[in-house]
C-alpha positions, 0 to 999 in steps of 0.5 A: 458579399455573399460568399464572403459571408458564407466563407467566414461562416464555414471557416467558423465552422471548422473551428468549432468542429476542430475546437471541440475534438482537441483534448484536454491536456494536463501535467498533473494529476490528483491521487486519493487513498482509498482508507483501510477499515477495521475488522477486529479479532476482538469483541471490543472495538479498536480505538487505534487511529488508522490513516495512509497519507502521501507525503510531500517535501523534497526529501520525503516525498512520494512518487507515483508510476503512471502508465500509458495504454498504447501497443507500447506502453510508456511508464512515466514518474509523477511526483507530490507537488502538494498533500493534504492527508489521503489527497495529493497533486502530483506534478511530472518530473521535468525531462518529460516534455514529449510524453507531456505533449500526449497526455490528456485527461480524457484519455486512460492511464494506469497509477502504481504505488511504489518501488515498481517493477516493470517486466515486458508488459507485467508490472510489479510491485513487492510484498517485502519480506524484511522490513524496519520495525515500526511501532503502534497502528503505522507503516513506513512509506513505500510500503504498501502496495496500490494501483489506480486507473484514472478518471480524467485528471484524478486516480484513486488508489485500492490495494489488494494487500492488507494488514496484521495488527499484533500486540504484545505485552508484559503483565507487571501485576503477576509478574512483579519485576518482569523485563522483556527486549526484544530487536526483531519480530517475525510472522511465519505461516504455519504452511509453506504454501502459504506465501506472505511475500513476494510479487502483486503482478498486474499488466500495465491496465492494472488487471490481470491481478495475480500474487506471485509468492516466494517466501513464507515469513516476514522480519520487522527489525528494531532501529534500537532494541525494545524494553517491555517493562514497568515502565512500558508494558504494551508494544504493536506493530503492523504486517503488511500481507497479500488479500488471502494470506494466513489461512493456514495460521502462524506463529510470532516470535521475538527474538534479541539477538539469537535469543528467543523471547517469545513465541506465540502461535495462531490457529489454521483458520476455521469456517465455523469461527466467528472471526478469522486470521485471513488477510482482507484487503484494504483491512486492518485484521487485529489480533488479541493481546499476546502477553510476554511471559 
């Protein structure tokens, strides 16, 4: 009897020890937007609300790439299931079974947000260098370039790129009658090896960061032209740039067409000013007013 009771005991044994060595699997994770802050060219404070949301449903939803981190490393898509502003559950594609069969939270993953580019072992994401116009303080979706590294089951997203916030208007008291359109806008450095477009490239452990530049300007088309006038004076729109760009300065021009509308330059950045055109990740960098004549 003893034996048997020592048997019972041991077989109990292993299967503590076997139960406490088992992972924890999932099929889904939570992902988070670190959110951008404000750092104003101006000395009034912007009263803009800025915000990066996931988006969900069957047509416009978000996809995350989620790397594993073996000798090999396996690139598999999640996609939102549901989002609540900054904060979404992402559920595996069907077909992935076999890679769902290994995946636990209490093993490392690495997340990249969006349109990736995977080369050997080099992940990439793009800067683009032509892009739909879009009005006021906002982005179109699978634009802004983000990675994450796990903590059990939850990823939250940093980014080293940052924005441009530019505004432009028509001044309707001094110039009674004044009308301005425009169909396009585009951000040029100064310098150019001031790169604002081309590759954020890291391995697939999301290090290893490095900005791989190609081009030194950036095009924002209007879906239909834009009319400044009495009727509407104020117009805005965001760049999105790599942490480090504009230290040479820039010039922003619209055009209609092959018309010129204006065209506006900013300064070569200067230590001794109190605030500078240089892109900070994760920032807004906002710009003075620059008025249309």
């Amino acid at each position: 009897m003893r034996k048997v009771v020592r048997f019972l005991g041991l077989c109990t044994l292993i299967a503590l020890v076997f139960s406490s060595c088992k992972k924890s699997e999932t099929n889904s994770f939570t992902a988070s937007i670190s959110q951008p802050t404000i750092s104003s060219k101006t000395y009034v404070a912007e009263n803009g609300s800025i915000g990066l949301y996931w988006h969900s449903g069957e047509s416009n939803r978000d996809t995350i790439a989620v790397f594993n981190h073996e000798a090999t490393p396996r690139r598999v898509n999640f996609y939102v299931k549901s989002a609540n502003g900054s904060t979404a559950t992402f559920h595996v594609f069907d077909g992935y079974s076999d890679f769902m069969s290994n995946i636990s939270v209490d093993s490392s993953y690495t997340a990249f947000y969006p349109n990736v580019v995977f080369e050997d072992a080099l992940v990439k994401l793009p800067v683009a260098s032509e892009l739909p116009f879009k009005e006021a303080r906002t982005i179109w979706k699978n634009t802004y370039p983000m990675y994450a590294s796990n903590v059990g089951s939850n990823f939250d997203f940093h980014s080293n790129a940052g924005f441009l916030y530019v505004q432009f208007s028509v001044n309707v008291d001094a110039h009674p009658g004044i009308s301005r359109t425009f169909d396009r806008v585009v951000l040029e450095s100064s310098d150019a090896n001031d790169k604002l477009t081309g590759y954020m490239t890291y391995n697939c452990e999301g290090k290893n960061y490095q900005f791989v530049g190609n081009g030194n300007s950036i095009t924002l088309n209007c879906a239909s032209p834009v009319v400044l006038d009495e009727n509407k004076t104020l117009s805005s729109c965001v760049f999105i740039l790599p942490e480090g760009a504009l230290w040479s300065g820039f010039t922003l021009t619209l055009y209609n067409g092959t018309n010129l509308v204006c065209q506006k330059t900013a300064p070569a950045f200067d230590p001794a000013q109190l605030y500078s055109n240089v892109i900070v990740a994760q920032t807004f960098t906002d710009m003075p007013m620059f008025e249309i004549n």
